[in-house]
PyMOL commands that place a pseudoatom at each C-alpha (Angstrom):
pseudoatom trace, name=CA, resn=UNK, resi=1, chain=A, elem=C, hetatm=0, pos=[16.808, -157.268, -0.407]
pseudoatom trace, name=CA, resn=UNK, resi=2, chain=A, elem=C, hetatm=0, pos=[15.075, -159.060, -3.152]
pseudoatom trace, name=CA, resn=UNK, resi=3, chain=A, elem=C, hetatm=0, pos=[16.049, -159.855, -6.753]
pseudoatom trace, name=CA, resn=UNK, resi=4, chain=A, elem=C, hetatm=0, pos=[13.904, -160.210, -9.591]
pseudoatom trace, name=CA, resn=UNK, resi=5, chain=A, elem=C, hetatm=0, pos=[15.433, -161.432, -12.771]
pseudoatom trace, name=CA, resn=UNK, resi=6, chain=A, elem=C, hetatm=0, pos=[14.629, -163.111, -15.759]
pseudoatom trace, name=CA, resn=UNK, resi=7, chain=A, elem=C, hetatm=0, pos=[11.106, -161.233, -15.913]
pseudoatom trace, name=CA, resn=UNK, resi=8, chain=A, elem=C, hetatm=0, pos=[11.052, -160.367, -19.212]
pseudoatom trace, name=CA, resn=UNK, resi=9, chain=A, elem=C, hetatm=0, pos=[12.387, -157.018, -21.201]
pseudoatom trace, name=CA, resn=UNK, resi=10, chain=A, elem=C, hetatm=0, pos=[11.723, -153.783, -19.057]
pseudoatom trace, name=CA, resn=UNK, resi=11, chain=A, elem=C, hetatm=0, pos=[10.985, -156.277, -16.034]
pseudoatom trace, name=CA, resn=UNK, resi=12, chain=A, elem=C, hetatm=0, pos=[13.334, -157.248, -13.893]
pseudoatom trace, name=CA, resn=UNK, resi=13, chain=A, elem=C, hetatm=0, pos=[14.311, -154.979, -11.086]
pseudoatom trace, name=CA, resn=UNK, resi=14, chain=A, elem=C, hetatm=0, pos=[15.828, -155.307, -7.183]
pseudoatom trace, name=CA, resn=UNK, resi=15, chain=A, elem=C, hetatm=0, pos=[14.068, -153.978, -4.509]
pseudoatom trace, name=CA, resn=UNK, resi=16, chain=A, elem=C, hetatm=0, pos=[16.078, -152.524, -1.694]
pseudoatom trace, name=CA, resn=UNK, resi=17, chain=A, elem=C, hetatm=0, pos=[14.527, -152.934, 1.967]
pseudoatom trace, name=CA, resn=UNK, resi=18, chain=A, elem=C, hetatm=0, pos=[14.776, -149.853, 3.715]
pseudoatom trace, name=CA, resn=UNK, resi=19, chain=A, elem=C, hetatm=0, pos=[14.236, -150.261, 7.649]
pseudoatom trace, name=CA, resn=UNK, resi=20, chain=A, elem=C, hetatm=0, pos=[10.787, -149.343, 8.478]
pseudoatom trace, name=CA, resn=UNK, resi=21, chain=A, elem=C, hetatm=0, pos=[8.995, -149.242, 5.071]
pseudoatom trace, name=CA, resn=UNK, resi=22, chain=A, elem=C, hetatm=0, pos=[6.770, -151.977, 4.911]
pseudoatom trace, name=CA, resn=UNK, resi=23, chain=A, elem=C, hetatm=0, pos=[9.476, -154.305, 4.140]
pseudoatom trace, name=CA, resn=UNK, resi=24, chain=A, elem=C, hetatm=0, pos=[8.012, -157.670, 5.581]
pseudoatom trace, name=CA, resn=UNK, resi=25, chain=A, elem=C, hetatm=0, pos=[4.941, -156.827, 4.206]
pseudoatom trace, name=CA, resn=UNK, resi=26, chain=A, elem=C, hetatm=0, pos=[6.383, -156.454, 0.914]
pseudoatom trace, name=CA, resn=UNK, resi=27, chain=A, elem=C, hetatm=0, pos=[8.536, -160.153, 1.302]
pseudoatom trace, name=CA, resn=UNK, resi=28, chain=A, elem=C, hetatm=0, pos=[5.456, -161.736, 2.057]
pseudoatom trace, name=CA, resn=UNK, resi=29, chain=A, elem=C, hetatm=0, pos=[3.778, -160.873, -1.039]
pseudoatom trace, name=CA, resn=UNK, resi=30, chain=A, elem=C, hetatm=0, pos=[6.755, -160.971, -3.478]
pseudoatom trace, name=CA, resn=UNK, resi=31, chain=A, elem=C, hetatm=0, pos=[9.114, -163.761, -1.677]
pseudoatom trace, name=CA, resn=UNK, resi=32, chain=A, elem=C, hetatm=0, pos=[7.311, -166.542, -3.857]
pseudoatom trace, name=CA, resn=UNK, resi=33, chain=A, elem=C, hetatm=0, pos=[8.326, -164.557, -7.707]
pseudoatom trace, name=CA, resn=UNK, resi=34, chain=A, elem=C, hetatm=0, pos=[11.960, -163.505, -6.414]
pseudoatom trace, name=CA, resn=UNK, resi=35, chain=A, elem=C, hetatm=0, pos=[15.095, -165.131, -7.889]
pseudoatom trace, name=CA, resn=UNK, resi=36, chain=A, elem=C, hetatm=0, pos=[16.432, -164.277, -4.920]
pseudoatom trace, name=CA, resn=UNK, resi=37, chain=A, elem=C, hetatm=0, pos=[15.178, -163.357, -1.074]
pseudoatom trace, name=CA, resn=UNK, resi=38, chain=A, elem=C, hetatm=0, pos=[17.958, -162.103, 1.373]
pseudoatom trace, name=CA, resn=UNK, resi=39, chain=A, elem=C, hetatm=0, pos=[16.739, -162.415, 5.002]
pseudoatom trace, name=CA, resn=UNK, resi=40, chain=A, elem=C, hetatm=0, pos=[18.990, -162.360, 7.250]
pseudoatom trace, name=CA, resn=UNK, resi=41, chain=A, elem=C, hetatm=0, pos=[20.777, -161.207, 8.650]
pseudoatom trace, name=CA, resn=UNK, resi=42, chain=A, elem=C, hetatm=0, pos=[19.841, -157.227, 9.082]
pseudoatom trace, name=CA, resn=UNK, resi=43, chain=A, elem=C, hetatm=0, pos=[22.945, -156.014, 7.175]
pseudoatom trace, name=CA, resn=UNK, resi=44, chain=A, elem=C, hetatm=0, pos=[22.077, -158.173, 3.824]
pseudoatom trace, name=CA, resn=UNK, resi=45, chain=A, elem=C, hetatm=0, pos=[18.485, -158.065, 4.719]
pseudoatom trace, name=CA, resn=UNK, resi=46, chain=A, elem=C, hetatm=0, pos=[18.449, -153.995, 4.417]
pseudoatom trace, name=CA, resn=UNK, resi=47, chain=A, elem=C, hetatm=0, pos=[21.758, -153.418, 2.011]
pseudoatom trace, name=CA, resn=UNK, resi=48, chain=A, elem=C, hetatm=0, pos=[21.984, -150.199, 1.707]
pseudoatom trace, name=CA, resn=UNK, resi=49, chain=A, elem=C, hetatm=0, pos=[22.209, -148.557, -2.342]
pseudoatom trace, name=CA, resn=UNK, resi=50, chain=A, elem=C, hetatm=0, pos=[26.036, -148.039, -1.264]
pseudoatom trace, name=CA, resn=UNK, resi=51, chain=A, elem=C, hetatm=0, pos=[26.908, -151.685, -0.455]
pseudoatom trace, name=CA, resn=UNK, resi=52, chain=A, elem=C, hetatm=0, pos=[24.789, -152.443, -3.269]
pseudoatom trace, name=CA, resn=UNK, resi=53, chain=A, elem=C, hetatm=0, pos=[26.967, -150.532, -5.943]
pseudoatom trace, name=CA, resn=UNK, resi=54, chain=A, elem=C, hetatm=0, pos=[29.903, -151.659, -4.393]
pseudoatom trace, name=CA, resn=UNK, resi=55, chain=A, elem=C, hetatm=0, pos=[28.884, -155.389, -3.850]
pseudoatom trace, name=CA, resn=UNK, resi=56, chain=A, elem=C, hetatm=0, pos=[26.089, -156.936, -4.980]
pseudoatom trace, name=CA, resn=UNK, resi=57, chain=A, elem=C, hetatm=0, pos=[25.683, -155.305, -8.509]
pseudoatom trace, name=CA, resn=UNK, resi=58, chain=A, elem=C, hetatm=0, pos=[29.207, -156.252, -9.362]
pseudoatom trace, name=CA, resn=UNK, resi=59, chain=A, elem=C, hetatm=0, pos=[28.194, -159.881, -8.689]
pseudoatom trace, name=CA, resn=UNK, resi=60, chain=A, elem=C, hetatm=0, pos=[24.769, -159.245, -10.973]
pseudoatom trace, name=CA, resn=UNK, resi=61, chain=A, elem=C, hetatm=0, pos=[26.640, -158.145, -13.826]
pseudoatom trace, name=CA, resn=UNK, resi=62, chain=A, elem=C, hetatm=0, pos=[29.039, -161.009, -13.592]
pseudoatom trace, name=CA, resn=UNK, resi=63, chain=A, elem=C, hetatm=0, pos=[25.834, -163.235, -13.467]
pseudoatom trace, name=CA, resn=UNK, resi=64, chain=A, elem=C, hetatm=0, pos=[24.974, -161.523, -16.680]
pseudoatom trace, name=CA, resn=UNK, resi=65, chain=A, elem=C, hetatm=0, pos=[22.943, -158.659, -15.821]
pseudoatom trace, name=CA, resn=UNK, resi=66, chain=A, elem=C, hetatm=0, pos=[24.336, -155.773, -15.683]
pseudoatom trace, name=CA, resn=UNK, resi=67, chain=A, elem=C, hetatm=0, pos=[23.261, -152.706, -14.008]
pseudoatom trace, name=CA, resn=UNK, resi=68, chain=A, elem=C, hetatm=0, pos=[21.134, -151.192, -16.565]
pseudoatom trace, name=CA, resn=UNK, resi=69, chain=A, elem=C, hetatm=0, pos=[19.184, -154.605, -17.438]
pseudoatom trace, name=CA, resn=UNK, resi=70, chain=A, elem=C, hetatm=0, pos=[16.687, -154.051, -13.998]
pseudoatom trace, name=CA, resn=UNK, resi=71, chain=A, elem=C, hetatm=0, pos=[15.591, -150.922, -12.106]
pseudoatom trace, name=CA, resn=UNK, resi=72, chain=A, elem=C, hetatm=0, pos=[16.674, -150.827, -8.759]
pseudoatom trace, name=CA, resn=UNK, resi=73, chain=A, elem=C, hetatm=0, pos=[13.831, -149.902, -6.268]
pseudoatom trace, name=CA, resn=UNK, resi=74, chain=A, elem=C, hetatm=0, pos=[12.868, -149.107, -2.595]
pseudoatom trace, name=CA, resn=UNK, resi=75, chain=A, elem=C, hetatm=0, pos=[10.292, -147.707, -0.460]
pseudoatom trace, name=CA, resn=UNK, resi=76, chain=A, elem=C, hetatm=0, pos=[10.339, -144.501, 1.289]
pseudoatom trace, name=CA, resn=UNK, resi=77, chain=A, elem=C, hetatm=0, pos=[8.227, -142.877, 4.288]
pseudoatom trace, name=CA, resn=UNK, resi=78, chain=A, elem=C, hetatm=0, pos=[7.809, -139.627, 5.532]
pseudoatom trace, name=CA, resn=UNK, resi=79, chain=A, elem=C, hetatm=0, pos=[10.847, -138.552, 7.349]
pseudoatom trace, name=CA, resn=UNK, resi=80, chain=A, elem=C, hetatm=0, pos=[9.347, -138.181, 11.315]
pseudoatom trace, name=CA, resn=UNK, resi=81, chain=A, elem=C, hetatm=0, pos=[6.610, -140.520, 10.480]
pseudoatom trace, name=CA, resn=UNK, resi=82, chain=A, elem=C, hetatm=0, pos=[9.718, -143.151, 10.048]
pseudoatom trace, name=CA, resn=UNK, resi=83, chain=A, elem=C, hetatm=0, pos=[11.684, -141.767, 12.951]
pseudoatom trace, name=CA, resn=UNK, resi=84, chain=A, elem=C, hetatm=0, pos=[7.770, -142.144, 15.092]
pseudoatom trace, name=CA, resn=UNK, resi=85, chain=A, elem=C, hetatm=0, pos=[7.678, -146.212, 13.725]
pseudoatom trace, name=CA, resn=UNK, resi=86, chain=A, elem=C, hetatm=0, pos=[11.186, -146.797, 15.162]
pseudoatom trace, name=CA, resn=UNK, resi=87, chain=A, elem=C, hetatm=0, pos=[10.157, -145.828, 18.296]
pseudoatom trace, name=CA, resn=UNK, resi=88, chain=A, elem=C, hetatm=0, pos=[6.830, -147.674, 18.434]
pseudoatom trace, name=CA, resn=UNK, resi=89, chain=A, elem=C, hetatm=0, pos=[8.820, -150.743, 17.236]
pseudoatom trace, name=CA, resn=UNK, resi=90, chain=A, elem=C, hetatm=0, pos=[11.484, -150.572, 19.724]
pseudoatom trace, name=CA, resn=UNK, resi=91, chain=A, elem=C, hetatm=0, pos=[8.898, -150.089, 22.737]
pseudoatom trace, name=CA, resn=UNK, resi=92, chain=A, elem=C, hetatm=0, pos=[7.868, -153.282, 22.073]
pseudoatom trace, name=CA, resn=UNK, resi=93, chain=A, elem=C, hetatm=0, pos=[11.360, -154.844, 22.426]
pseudoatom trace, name=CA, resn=UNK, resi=94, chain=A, elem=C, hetatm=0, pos=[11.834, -155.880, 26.220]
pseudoatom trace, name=CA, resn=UNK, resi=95, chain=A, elem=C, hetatm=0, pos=[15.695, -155.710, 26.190]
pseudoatom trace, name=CA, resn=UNK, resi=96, chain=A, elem=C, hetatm=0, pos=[18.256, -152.769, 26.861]
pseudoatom trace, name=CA, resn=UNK, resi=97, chain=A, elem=C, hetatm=0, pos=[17.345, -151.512, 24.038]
pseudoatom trace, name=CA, resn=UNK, resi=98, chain=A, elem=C, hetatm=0, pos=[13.732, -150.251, 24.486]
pseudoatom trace, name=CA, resn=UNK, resi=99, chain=A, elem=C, hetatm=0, pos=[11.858, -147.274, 24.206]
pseudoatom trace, name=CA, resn=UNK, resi=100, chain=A, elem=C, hetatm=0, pos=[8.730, -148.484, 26.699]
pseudoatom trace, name=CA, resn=UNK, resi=101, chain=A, elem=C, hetatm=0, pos=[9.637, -145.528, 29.069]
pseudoatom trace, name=CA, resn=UNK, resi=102, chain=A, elem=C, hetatm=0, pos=[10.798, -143.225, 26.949]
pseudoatom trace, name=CA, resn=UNK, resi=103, chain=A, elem=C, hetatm=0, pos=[8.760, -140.273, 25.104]
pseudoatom trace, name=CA, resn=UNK, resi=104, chain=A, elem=C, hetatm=0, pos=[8.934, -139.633, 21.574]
pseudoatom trace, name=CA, resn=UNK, resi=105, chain=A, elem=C, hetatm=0, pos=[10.301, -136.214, 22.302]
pseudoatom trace, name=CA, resn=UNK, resi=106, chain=A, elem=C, hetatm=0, pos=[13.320, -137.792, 24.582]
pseudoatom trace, name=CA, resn=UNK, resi=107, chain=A, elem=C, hetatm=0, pos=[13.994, -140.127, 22.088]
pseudoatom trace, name=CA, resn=UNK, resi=108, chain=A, elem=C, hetatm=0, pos=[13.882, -137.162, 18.956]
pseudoatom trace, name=CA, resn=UNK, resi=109, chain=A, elem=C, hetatm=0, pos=[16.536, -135.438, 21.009]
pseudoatom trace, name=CA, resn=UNK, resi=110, chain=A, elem=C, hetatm=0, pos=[18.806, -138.098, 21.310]
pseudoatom trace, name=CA, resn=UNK, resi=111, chain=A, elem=C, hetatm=0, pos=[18.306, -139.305, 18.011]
pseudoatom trace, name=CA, resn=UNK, resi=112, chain=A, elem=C, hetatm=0, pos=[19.336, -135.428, 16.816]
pseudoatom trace, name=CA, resn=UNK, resi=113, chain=A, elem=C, hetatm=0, pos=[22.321, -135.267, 19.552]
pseudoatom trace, name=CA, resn=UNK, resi=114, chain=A, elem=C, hetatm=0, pos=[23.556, -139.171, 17.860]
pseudoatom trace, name=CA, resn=UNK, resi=115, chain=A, elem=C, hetatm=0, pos=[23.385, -140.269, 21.305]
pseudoatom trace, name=CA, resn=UNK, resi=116, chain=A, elem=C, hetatm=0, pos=[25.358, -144.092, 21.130]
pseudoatom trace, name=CA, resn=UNK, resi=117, chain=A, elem=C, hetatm=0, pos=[23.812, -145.269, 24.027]
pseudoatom trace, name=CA, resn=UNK, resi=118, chain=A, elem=C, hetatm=0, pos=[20.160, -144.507, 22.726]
pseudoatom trace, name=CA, resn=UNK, resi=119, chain=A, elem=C, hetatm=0, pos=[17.778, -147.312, 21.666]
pseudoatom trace, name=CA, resn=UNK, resi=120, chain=A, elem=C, hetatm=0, pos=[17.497, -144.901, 18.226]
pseudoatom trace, name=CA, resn=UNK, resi=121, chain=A, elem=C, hetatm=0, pos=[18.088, -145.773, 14.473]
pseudoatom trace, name=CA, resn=UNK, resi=122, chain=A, elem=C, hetatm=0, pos=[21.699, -145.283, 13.870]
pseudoatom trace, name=CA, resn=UNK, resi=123, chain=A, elem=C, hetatm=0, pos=[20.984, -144.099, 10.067]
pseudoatom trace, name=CA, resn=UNK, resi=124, chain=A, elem=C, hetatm=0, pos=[19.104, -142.522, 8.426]
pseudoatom trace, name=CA, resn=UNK, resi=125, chain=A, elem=C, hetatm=0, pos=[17.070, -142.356, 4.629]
pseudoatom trace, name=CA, resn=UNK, resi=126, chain=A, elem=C, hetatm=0, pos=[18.992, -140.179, 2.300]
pseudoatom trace, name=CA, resn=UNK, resi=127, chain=A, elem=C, hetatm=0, pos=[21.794, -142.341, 3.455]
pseudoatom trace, name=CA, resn=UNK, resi=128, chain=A, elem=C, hetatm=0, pos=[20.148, -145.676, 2.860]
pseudoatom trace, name=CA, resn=UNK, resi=129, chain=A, elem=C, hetatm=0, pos=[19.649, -144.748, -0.792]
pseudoatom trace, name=CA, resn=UNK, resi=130, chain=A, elem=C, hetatm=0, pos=[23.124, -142.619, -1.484]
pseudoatom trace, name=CA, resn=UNK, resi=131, chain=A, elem=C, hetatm=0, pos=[26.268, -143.688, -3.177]
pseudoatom trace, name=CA, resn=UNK, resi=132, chain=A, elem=C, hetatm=0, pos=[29.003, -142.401, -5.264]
pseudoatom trace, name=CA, resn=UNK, resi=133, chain=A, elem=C, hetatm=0, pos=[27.677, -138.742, -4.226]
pseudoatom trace, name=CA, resn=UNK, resi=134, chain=A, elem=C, hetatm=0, pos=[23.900, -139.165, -5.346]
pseudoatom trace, name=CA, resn=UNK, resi=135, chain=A, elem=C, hetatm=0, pos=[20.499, -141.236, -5.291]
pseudoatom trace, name=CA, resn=UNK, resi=136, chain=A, elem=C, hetatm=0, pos=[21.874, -144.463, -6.349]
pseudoatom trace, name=CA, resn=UNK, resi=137, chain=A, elem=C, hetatm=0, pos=[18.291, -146.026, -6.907]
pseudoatom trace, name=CA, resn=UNK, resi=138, chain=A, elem=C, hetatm=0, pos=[16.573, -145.748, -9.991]
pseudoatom trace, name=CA, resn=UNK, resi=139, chain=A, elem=C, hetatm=0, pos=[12.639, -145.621, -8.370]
pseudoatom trace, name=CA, resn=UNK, resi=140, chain=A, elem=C, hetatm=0, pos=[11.512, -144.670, -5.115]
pseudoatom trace, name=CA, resn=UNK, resi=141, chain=A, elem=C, hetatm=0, pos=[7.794, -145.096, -3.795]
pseudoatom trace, name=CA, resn=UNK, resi=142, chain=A, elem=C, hetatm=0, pos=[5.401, -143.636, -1.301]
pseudoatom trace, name=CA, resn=UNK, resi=143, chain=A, elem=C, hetatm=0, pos=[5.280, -146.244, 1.535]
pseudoatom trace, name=CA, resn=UNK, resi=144, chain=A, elem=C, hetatm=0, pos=[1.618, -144.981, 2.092]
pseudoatom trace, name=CA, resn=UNK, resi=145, chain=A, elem=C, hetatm=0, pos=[0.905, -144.727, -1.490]
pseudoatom trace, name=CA, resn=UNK, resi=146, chain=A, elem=C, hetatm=0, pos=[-0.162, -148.655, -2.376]
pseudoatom trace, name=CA, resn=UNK, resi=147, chain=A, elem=C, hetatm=0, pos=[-2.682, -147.548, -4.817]
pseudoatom trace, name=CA, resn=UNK, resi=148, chain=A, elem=C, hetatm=0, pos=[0.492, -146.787, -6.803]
pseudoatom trace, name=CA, resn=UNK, resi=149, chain=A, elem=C, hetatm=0, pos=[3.314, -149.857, -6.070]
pseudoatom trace, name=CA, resn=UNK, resi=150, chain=A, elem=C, hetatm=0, pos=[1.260, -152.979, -5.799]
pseudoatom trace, name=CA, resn=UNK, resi=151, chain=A, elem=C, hetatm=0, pos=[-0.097, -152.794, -9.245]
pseudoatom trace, name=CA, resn=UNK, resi=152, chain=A, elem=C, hetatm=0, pos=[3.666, -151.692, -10.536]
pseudoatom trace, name=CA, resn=UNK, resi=153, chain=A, elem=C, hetatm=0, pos=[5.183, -154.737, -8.674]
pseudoatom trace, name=CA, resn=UNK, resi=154, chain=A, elem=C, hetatm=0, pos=[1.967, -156.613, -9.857]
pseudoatom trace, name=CA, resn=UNK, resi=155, chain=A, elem=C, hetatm=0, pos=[2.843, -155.943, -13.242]
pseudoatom trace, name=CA, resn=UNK, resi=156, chain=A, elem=C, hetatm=0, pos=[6.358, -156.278, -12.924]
pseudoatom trace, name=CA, resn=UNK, resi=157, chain=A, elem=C, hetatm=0, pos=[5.720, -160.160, -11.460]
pseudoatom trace, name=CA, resn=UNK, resi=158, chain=A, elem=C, hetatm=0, pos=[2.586, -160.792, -14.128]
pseudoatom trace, name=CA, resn=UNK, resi=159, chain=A, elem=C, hetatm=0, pos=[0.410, -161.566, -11.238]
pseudoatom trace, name=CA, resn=UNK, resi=160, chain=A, elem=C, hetatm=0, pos=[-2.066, -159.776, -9.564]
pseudoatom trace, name=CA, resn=UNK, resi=161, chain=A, elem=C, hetatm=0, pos=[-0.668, -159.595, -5.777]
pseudoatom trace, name=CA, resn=UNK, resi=162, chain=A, elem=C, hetatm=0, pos=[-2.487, -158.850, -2.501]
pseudoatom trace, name=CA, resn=UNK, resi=163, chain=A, elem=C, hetatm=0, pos=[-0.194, -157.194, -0.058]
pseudoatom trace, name=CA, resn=UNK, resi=164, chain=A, elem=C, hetatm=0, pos=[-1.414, -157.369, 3.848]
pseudoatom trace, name=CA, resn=UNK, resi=165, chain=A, elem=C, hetatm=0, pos=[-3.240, -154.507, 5.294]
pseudoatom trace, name=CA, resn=UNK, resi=166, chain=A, elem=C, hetatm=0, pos=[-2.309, -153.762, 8.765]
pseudoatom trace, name=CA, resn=UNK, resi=167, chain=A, elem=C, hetatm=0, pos=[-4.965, -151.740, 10.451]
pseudoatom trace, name=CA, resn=UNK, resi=168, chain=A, elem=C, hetatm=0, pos=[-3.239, -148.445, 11.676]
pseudoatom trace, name=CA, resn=UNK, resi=169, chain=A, elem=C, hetatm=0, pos=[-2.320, -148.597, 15.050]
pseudoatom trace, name=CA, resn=UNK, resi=170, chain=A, elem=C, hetatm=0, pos=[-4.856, -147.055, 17.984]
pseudoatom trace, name=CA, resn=UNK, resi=171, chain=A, elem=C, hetatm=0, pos=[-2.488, -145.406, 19.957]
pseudoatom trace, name=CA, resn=UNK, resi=172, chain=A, elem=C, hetatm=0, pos=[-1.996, -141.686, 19.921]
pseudoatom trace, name=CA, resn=UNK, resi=173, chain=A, elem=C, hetatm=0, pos=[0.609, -140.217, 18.063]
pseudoatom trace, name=CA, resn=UNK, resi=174, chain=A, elem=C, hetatm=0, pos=[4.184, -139.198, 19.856]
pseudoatom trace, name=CA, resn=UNK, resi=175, chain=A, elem=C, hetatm=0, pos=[3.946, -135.567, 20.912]
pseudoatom trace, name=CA, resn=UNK, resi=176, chain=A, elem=C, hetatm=0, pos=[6.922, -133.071, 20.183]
pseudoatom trace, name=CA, resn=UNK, resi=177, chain=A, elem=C, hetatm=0, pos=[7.534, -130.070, 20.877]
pseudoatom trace, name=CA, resn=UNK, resi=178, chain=A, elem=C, hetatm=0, pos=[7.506, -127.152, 18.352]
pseudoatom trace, name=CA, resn=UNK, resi=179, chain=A, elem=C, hetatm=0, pos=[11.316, -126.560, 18.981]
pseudoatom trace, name=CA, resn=UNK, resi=180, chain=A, elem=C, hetatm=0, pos=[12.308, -130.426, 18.769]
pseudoatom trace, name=CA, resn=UNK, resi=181, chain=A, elem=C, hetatm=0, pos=[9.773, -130.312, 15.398]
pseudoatom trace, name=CA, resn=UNK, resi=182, chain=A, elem=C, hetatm=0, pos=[11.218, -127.920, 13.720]
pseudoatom trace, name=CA, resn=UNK, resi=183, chain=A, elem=C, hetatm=0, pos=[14.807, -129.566, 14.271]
pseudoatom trace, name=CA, resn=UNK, resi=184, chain=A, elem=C, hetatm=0, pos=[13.833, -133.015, 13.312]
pseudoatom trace, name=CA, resn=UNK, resi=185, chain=A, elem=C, hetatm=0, pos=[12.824, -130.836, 9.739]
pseudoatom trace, name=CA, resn=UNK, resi=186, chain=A, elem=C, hetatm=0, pos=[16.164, -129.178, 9.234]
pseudoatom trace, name=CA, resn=UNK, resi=187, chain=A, elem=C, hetatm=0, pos=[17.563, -132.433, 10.116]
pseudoatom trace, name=CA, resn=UNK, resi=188, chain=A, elem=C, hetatm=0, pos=[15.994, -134.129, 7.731]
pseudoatom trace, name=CA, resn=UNK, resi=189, chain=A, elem=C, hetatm=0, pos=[16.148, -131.837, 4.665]
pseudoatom trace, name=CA, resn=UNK, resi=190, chain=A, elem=C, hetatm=0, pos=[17.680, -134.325, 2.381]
pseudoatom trace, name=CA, resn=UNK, resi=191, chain=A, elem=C, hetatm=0, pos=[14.784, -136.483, 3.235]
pseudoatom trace, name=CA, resn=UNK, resi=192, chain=A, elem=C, hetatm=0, pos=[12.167, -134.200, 2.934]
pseudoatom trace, name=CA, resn=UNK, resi=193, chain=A, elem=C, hetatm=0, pos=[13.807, -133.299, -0.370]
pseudoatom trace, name=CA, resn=UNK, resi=194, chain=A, elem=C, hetatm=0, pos=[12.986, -137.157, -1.552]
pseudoatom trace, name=CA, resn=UNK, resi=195, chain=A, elem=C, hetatm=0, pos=[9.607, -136.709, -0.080]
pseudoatom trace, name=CA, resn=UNK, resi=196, chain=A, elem=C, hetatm=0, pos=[8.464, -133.303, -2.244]
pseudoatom trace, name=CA, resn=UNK, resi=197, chain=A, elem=C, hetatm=0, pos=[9.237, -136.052, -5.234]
pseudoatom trace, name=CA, resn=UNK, resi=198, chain=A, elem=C, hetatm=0, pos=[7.034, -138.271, -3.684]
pseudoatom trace, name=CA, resn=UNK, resi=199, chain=A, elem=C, hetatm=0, pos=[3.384, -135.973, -3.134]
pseudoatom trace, name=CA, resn=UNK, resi=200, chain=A, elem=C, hetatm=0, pos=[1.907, -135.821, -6.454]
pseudoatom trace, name=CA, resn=UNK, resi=201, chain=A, elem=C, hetatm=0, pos=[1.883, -139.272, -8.197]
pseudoatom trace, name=CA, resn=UNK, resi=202, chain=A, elem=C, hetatm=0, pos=[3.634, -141.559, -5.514]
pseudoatom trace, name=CA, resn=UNK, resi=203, chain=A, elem=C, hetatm=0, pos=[6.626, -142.595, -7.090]
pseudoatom trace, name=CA, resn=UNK, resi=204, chain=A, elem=C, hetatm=0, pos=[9.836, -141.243, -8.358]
pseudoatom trace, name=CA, resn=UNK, resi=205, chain=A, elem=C, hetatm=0, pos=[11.249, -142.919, -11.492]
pseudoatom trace, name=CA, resn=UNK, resi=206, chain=A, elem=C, hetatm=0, pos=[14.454, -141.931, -12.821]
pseudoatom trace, name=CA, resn=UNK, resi=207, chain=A, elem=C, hetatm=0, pos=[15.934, -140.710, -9.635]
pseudoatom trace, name=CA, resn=UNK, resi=208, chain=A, elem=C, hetatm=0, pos=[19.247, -142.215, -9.785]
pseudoatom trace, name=CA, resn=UNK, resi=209, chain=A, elem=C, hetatm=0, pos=[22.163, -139.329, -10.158]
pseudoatom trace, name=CA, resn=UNK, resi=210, chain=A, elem=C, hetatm=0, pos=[20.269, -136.874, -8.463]
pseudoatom trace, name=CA, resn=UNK, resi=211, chain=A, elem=C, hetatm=0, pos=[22.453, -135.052, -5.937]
pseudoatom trace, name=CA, resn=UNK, resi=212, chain=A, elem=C, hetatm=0, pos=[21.359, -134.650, -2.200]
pseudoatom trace, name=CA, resn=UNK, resi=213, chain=A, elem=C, hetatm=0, pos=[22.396, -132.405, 0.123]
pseudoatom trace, name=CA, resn=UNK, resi=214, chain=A, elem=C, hetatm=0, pos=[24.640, -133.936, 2.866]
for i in range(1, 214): cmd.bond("trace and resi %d" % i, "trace and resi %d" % (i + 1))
show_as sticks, trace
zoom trace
């Protein structure tokens, strides 16, 4: 989580890190303009919009800013292409916890069943960005969509920013089946519903109150 106040009128804004959306990438560029960098550990890092409501934004307003002075904001990523990155990620990690010998179909089906004892992601999107029965975020961006954040957050700074480019990775993409597919989708709907938002321009201002499915 990052803070950005004092900006100017229509400036300042928070940007929410949710897990696998380019979030380090992000910190790199935008650390040195923040009022405010939480990095550690993983639970403040990535605040969820529902410990943000409950928490942090009380704190703001006491600070003087109160919820409606700054836009809160986070990235979002296509709902299997962000299950796929946990399990690339985690297949590097050498401890109990990793998904070296494990297919991307094995770990989709224990990622659906909410298997405990799997190295998968224990949340989930809609839920990262839910509270008090709706989005609680106010804009929502296209991970793969830069052409559209970095000159908003460039503007938003007053400083033209260069974000690394990573070049895509070389390895072939996990393989599922059609029935394991076509769960992950239903599964996902809420997420998918934040997606649709997502396909024309890249963004989604204005999205806090909108009711998602459970």
């Amino acid at each position: 989580m990052m803070t950005f106040l004092g900006l100017g009128p229509g400036r300042d804004f928070v940007l929410l890190a949710l897990p696998k959306t380019a979030s380090t990438t992000l910190e790199r560029s935008l650390a040195p303009y923040a009022t405010e960098v939480v990095g550690a550990p993983p639970a403040q890092k990535h605040l969820p919009a529902r410990g943000f409501v409950h928490t942090r934004a009380h704190e703001l307003a006491a600070q003087g800013h109160p919820r409606d002075s700054y836009e809160l904001v986070t990235m979002f990523r296509e709902p299997l292409a962000w299950l796929e990155s946990w399990w690339r990620y985690r297949a590097r990690d050498d401890s109990r916890r990793s998904t070296a010998d494990m297919t991307f179909e094995e770990f989709a089906q224990r990622y659906l069943a909410g298997d405990d004892d799997a190295p998968v992601p224990r949340g989930r999107p809609a839920k990262f960005i839910r509270a008090q029965g709706g989005i609680a975020v106010d804009r929502i961006f296209a991970v793969d969509r830069p052409d559209v954040w970095e000159p908003w957050f460039s503007a938003r700074v007053g400083a033209p920013l260069e974000f690394e480019r990573r070049n895509a990775s070389g390895a072939e993409r996990g393989e599922l089946s059609d029935a394991t597919r076509s769960a992950l989708v239903v599964h996902f709907a809420p997420e998918y519903a934040v997606w649709s938002r997502l396909q024309d321009t890249g963004e989604w201002a204005g999205a806090r109150g909108t009711r998602l499915e459970p």
